[in-house]
C-alpha positions in Angstrom: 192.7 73.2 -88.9 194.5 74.3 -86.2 192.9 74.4 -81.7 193.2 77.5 -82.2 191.2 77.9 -84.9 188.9 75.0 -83.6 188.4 76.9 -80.2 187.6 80.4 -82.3 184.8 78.2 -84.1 183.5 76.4 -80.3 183.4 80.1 -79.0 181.9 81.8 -81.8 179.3 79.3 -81.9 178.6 78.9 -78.3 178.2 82.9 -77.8 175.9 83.1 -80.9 173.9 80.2 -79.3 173.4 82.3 -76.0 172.4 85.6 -77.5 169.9 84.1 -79.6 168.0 82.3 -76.5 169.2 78.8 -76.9 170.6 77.3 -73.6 169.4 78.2 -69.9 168.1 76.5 -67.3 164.8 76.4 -68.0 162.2 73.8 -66.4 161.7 71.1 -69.2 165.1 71.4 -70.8 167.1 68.3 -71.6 170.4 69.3 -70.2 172.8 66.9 -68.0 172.6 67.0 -64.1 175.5 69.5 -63.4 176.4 67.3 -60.5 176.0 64.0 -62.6 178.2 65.7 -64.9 180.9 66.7 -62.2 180.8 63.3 -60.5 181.1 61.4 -63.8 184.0 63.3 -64.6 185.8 62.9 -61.4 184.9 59.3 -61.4 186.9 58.7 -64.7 189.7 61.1 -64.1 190.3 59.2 -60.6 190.0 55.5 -62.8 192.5 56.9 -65.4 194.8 58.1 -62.7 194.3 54.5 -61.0 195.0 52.8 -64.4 197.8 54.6 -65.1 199.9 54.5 -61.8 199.4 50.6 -61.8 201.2 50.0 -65.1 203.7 52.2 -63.9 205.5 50.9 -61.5 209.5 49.7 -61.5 209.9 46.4 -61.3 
């Protein structure tokens, strides 16, 4: 299987998900904090950038 085949599958299934009501912001939904989600994110992107640029350097 190829990404782009993989990423026809993710969007097929994401838009049939939407149309048929699943998803939305409802009150009582279990969906992540957007802005837990976005911190978390940066948070590890900075720690990977941080890892990386120490083992790095020329010695």
């Amino acid at each position: 299987m190829s990404a782009l085949t993989a990423a026809h599958d993710l969007a097929v299934t994401l838009a049939s998900a939407s149309e048929s009501g699943g998803g939305g912001g409802h009150e009582g939904d279990s969906s992540p904090n957007a802005y837990f989600v976005g911190g978390s994110t940066l948070f590890i992107l900075l720690l990977l950038l941080f890892i990386t640029t120490r083992f790095n350097r020329d010695r």
